[in-house]
C-alpha positions in Angstrom: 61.9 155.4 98.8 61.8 154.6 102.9 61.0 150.9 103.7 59.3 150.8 107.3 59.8 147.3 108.3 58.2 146.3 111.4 59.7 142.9 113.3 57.4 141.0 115.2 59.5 139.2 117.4 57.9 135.9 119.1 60.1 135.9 122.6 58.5 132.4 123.2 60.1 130.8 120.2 63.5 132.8 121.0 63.4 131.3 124.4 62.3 127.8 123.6 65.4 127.7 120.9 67.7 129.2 123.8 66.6 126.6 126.4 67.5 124.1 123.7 70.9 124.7 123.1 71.4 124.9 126.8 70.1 121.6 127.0 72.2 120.4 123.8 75.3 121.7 124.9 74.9 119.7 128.3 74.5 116.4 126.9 77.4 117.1 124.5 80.0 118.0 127.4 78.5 115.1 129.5 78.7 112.5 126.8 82.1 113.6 126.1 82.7 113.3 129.9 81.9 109.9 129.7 83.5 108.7 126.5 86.4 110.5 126.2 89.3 108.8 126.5 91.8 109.2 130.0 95.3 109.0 129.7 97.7 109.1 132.5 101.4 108.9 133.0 104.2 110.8 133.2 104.7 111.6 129.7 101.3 113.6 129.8 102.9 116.0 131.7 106.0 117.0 130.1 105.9 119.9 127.4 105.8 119.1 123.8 107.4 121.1 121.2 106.9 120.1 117.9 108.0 116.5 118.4 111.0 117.2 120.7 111.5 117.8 124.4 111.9 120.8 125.3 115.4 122.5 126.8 116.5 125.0 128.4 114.0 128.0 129.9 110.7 127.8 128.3 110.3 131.5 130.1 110.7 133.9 127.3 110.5 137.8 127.9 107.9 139.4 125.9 107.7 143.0 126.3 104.5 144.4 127.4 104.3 147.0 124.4 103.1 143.4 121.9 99.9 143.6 124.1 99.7 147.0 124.1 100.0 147.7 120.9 97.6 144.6 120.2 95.1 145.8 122.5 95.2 148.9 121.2 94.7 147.5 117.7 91.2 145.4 118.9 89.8 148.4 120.9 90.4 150.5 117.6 88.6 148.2 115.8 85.5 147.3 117.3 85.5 151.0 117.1 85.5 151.1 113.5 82.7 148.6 113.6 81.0 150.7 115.4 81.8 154.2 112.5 80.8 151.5 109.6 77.4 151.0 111.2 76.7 154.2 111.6 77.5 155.5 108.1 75.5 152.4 106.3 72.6 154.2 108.7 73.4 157.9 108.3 69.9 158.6 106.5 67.6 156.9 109.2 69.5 158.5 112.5 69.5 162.2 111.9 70.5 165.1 112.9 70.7 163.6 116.6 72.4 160.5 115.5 74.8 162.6 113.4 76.0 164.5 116.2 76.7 161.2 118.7 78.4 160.0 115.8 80.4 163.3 115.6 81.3 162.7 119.2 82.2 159.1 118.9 84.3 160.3 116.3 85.8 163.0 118.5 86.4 160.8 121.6 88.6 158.3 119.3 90.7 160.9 118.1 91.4 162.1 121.6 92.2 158.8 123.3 94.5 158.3 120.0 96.4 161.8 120.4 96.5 160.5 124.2 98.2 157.2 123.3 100.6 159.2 121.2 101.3 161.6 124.0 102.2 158.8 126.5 104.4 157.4 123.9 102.1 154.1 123.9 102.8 153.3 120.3 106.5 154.4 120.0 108.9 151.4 120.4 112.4 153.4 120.7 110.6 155.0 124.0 111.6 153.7 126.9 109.6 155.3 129.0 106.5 152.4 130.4 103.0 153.4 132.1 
């Protein structure tokens, strides 16, 4: 059984709602503005760890495969976002929408074989790129 579900969507009430929490969020950062509180000194400028000053260098290396490898990890999946929406609607897109799947699919698996060929998600390499 096929539902065909029409939406009528009133764009004046989207845009009155829209212009409204514009509006909303204005007078929230501009009464903040005016009654937050200001505090001024020199201890507002010091760091603060954890209920202790700080010593030594603050500056500590992190290697540049932790954001790789975390980037890698979001673009991978809002990608799989993208493969769980389009199995829930596998019956509604077709043959068409089978075969852009197929090739989203596709183009996934080769920029993964790419990151493994660069060595992007091997930690003993120390080759960078």
């Amino acid at each position: 059984m096929m539902f065909d579900t029409h939406y009528n969507f009133n764009y004046l009430s989207f845009y009155v709602f829209q212009i409204f929490a514009i509006i909303i969020s204005c007078i929230v950062m501009l009464v903040s503005h005016f009654l937050g509180g200001r505090s001024y000194g020199i201890d507002k400028n010091i760091p603060f760890e954890s209920g202790t000053c700080s010593f030594g260098n603050s500056q500590i290396k992190i290697f540049i495969k932790f954001y790789l490898i975390a980037m890698f990890f979001v673009i991978f999946d809002v990608e799989a976002l993208y493969l769980y929406i389009w199995s829930v609607s596998i019956k509604k897109i077709k043959l068409e929408g089978f075969i852009e799947g197929l090739l989203f699919i596709i183009t996934i698996l080769i920029s993964l074989f790419y990151l493994f060929r660069v060595h992007a998600l091997n930690w003993r390499s120390k080759k960078y790129f």
